[in-house]
C-alpha positions as a LaTeX table, in Angstrom:
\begin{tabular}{lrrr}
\hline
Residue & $x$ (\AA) & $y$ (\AA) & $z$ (\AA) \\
\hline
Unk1 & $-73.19$ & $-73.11$ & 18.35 \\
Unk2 & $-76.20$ & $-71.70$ & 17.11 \\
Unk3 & $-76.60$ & $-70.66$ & 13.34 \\
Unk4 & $-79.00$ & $-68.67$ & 11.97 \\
Unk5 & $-81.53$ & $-70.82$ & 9.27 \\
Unk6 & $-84.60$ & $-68.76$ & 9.06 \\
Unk7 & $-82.99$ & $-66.31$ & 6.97 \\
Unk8 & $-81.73$ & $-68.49$ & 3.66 \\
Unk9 & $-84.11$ & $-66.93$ & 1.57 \\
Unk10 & $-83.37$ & $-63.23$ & 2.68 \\
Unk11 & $-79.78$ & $-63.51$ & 3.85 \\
Unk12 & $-79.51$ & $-60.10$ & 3.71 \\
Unk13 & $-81.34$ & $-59.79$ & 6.95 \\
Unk14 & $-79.30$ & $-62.00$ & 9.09 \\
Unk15 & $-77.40$ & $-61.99$ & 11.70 \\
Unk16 & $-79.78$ & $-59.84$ & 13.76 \\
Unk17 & $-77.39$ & $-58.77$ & 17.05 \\
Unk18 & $-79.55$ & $-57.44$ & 19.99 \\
Unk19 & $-82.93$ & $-58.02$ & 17.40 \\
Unk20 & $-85.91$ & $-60.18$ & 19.10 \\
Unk21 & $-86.21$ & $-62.04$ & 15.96 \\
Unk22 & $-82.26$ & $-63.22$ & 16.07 \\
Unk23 & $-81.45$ & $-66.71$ & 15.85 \\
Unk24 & $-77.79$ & $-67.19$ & 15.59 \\
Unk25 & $-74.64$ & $-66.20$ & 13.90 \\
Unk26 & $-73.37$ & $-66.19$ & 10.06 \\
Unk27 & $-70.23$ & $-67.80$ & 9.60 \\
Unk28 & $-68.08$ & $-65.03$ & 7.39 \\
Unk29 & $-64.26$ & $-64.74$ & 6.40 \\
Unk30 & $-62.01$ & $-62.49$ & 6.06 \\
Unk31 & $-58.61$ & $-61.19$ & 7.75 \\
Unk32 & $-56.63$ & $-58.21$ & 8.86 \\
Unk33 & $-53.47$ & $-56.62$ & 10.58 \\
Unk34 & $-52.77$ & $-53.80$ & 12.71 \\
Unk35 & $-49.54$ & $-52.09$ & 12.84 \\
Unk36 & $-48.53$ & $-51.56$ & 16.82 \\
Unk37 & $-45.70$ & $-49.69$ & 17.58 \\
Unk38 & $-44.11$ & $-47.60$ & 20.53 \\
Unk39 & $-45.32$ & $-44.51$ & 21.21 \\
Unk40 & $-42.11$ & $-42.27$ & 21.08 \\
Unk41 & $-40.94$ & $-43.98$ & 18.29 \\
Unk42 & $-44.02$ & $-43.33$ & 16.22 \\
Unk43 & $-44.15$ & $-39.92$ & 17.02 \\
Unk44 & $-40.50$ & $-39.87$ & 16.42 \\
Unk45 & $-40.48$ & $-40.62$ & 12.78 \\
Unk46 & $-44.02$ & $-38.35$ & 11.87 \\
Unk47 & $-46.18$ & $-41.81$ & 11.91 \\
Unk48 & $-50.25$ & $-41.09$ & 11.30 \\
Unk49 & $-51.18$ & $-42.24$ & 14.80 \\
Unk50 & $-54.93$ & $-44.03$ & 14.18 \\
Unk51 & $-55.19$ & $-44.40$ & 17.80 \\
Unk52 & $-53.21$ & $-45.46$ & 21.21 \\
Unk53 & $-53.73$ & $-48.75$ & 23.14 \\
Unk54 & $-54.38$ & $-47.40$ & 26.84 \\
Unk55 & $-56.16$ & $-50.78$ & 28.16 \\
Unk56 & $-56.63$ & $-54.14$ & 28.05 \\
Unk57 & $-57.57$ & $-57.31$ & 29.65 \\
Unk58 & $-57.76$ & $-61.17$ & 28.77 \\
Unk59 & $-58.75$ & $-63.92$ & 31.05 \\
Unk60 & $-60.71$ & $-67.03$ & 31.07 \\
Unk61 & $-63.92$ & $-68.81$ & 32.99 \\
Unk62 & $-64.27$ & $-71.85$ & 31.14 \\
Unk63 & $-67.37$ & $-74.14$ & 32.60 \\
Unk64 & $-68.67$ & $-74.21$ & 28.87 \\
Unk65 & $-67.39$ & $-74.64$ & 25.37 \\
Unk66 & $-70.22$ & $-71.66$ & 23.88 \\
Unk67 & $-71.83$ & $-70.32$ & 26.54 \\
Unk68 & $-70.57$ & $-67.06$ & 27.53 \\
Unk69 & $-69.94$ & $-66.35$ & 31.29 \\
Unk70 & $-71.49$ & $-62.99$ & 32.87 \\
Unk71 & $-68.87$ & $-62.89$ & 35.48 \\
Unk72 & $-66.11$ & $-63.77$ & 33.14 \\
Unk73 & $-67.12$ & $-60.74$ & 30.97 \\
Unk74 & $-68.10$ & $-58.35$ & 33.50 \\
Unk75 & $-64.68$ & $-58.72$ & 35.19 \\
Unk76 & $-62.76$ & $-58.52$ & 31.63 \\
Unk77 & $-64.41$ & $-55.60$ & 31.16 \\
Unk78 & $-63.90$ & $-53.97$ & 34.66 \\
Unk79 & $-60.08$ & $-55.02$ & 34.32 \\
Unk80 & $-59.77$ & $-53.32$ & 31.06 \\
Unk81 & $-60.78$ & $-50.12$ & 32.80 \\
Unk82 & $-58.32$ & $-50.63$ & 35.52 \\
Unk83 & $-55.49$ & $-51.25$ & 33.46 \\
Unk84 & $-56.59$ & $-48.34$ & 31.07 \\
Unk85 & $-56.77$ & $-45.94$ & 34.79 \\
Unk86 & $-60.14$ & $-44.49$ & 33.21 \\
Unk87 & $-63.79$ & $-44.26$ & 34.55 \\
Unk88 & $-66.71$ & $-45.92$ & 32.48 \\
Unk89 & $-67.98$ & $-42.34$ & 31.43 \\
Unk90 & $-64.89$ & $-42.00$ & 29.46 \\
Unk91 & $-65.62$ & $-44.72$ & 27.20 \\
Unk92 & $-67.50$ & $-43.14$ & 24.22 \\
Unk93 & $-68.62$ & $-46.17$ & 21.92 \\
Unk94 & $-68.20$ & $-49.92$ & 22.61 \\
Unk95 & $-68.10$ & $-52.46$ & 19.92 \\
Unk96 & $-69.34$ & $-55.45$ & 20.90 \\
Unk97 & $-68.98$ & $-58.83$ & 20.34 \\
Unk98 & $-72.71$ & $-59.47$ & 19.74 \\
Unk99 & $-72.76$ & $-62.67$ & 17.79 \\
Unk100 & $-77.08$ & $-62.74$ & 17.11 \\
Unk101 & $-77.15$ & $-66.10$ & 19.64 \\
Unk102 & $-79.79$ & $-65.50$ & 21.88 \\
Unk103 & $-78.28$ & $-65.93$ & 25.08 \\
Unk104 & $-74.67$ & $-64.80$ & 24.17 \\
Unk105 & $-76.30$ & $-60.85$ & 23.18 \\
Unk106 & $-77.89$ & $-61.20$ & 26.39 \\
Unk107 & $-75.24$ & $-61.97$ & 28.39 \\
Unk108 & $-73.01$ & $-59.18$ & 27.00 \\
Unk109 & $-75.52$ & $-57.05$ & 27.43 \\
Unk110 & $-76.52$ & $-57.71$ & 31.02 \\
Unk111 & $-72.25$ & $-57.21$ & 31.66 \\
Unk112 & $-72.46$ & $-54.02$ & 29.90 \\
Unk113 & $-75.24$ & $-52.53$ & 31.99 \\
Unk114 & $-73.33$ & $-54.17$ & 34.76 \\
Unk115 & $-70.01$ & $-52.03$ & 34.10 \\
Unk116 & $-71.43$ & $-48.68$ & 32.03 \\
Unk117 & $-75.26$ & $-48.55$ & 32.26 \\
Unk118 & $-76.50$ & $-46.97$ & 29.26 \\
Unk119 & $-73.39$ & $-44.39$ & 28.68 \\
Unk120 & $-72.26$ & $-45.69$ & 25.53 \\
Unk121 & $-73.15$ & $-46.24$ & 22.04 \\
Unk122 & $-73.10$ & $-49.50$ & 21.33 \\
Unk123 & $-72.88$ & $-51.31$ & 17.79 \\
Unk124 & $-72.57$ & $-54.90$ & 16.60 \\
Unk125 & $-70.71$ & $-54.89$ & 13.85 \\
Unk126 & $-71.07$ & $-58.53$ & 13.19 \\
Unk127 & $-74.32$ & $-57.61$ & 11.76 \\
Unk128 & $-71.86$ & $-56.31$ & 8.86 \\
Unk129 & $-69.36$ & $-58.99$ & 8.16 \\
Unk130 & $-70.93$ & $-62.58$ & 10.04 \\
Unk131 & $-68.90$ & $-64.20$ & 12.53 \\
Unk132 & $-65.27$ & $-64.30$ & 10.72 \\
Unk133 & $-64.05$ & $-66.61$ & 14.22 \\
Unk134 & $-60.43$ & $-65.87$ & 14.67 \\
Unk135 & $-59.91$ & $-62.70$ & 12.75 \\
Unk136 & $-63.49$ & $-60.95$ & 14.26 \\
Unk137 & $-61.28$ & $-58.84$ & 16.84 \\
Unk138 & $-58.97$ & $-57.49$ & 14.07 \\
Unk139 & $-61.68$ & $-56.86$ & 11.37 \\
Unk140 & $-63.72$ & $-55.09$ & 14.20 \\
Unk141 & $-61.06$ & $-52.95$ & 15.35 \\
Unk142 & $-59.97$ & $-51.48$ & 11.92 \\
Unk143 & $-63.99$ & $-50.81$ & 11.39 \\
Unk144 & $-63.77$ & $-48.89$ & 14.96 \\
Unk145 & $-60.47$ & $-47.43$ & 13.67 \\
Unk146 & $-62.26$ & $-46.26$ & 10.65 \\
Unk147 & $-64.98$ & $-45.14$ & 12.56 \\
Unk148 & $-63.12$ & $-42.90$ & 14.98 \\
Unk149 & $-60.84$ & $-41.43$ & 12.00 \\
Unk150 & $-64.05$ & $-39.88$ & 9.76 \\
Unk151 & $-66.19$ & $-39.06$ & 13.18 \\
Unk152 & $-68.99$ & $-41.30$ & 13.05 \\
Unk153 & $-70.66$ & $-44.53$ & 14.34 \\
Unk154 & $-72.43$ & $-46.87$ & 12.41 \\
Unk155 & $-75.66$ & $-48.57$ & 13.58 \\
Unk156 & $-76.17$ & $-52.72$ & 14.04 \\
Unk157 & $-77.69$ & $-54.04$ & 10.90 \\
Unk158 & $-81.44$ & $-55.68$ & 11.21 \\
Unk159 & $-81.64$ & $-54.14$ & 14.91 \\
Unk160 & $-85.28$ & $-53.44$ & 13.90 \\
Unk161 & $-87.04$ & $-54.40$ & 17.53 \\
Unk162 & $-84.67$ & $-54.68$ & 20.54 \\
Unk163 & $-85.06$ & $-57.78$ & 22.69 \\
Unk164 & $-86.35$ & $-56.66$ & 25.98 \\
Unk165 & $-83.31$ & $-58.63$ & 27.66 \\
Unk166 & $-80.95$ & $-56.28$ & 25.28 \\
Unk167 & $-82.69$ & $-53.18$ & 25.90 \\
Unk168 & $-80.84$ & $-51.32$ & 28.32 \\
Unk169 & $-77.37$ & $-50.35$ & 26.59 \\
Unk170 & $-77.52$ & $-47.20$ & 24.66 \\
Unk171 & $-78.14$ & $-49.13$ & 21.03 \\
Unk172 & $-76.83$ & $-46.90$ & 18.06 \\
Unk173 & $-80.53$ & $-46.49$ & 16.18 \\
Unk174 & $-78.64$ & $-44.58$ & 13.14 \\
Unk175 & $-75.91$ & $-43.19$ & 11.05 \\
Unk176 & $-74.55$ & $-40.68$ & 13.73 \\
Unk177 & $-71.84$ & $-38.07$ & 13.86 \\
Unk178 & $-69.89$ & $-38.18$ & 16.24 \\
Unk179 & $-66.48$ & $-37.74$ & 18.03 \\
Unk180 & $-65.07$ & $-41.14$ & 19.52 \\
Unk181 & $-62.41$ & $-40.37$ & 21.88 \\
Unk182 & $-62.48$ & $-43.72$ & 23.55 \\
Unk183 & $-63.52$ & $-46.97$ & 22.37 \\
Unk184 & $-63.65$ & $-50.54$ & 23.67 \\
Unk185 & $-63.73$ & $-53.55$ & 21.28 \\
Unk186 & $-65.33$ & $-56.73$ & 23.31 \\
Unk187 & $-64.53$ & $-60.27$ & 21.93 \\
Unk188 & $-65.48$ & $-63.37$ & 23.94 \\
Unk189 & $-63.93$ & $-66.73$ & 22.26 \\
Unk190 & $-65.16$ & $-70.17$ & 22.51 \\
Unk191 & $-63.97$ & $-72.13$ & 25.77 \\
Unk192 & $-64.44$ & $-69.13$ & 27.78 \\
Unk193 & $-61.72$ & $-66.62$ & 26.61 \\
Unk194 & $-62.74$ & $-63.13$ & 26.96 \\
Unk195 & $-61.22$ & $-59.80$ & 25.77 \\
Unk196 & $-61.20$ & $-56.22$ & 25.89 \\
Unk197 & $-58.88$ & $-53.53$ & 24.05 \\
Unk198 & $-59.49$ & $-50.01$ & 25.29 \\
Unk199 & $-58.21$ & $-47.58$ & 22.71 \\
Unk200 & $-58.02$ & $-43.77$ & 22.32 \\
Unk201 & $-58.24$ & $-41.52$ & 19.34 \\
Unk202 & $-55.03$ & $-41.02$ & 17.62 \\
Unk203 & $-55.92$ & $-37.27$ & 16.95 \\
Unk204 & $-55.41$ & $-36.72$ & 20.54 \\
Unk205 & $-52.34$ & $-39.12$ & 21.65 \\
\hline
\end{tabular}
């Protein structure tokens, strides 16, 4: 595992997802929880929907502790779709996993040109809270939550010069306004476990 060092003296530019200067994640800490229910029985009792679960996939490639897998994630990814019964142009904004290691942003990038060229904003939000490990998924998808609920997108922190092997994914270069009506929140785990959770604004389940 790679962590970032050249920073200590300006942490406040580090981690760097997607940036050519990157050089590895910031451990950080924190937790969450999401409320899922059933659909009918949320709408049922006049629940504030934020969104609805409509895909997801989980599987594992092992071969290596840390190093991601580009046909691991490119088939998580694809299966996500599949089980959500959508197209790739129907994804609006992906949150990914972007840790600021230099080959794990390229890897995740090369399977998201692989599955949805440059359709999407994309974000790494890690550049926001470090590398919280075991909670990153839930933290991530109550930002993306958040995000979706006041209509906007916010950009990856320190993204100041894209790394050529990062550049083609539609990177979010600002504060934007926006309508999300789908979103995908990528996590790949050490040991090869990779995830995607397709979701769907709640204003429109």
């Amino acid at each position: 595992m790679a962590c970032s060092v050249a920073y200590n003296d300006t942490p406040e530019c580090t981690p760097r997802p997607f940036d050519q200067k990157r050089d590895g994640l910031v451990v950080g800490e924190g937790g969450g929880a999401i409320l899922l229910e059933e659909y009918e029985a949320a709408k049922k009792r006049g629940a504030t929907i934020l969104a609805e679960v409509i895909g997801f996939s989980c599987n594992n490639n092992g071969g290596d502790l840390i190093l991601p897998n580009l046909q691991g994630i490119t088939s998580t990814l694809r299966l996500a779709l599949h089980d959500a019964a959508i197209d790739p142009a129907e994804v609006d904004y992906i949150c990914a996993h972007a840790t600021a290691t230099k080959m794990g942003d390229i890897i995740e990038s090369q399977a998201i040109e692989a599955v949805y060229g440059n359709g999407p904003y994309v974000t790494g939000l890690k550049s926001y809270t470090g590398h919280t490990m075991g909670t990153c998924g839930v933290i991530e998808l109550i930002m993306t939550l958040y995000m979706m609920e006041e209509g906007f997108l916010a950009p990856t922190l320190n993204l100041e010069e894209v790394d050529p092997r990062c550049g083609n994914m539609r990177h979010t270069p600002g504060l934007i306004a926006t309508k999300t009506h789908i979103a995908s929140v990528q996590n790949f785990a050490f040991g090869g476990v990779n995830t995607c959770l397709l979701i769907k604004n709640g204003r429109e389940a």
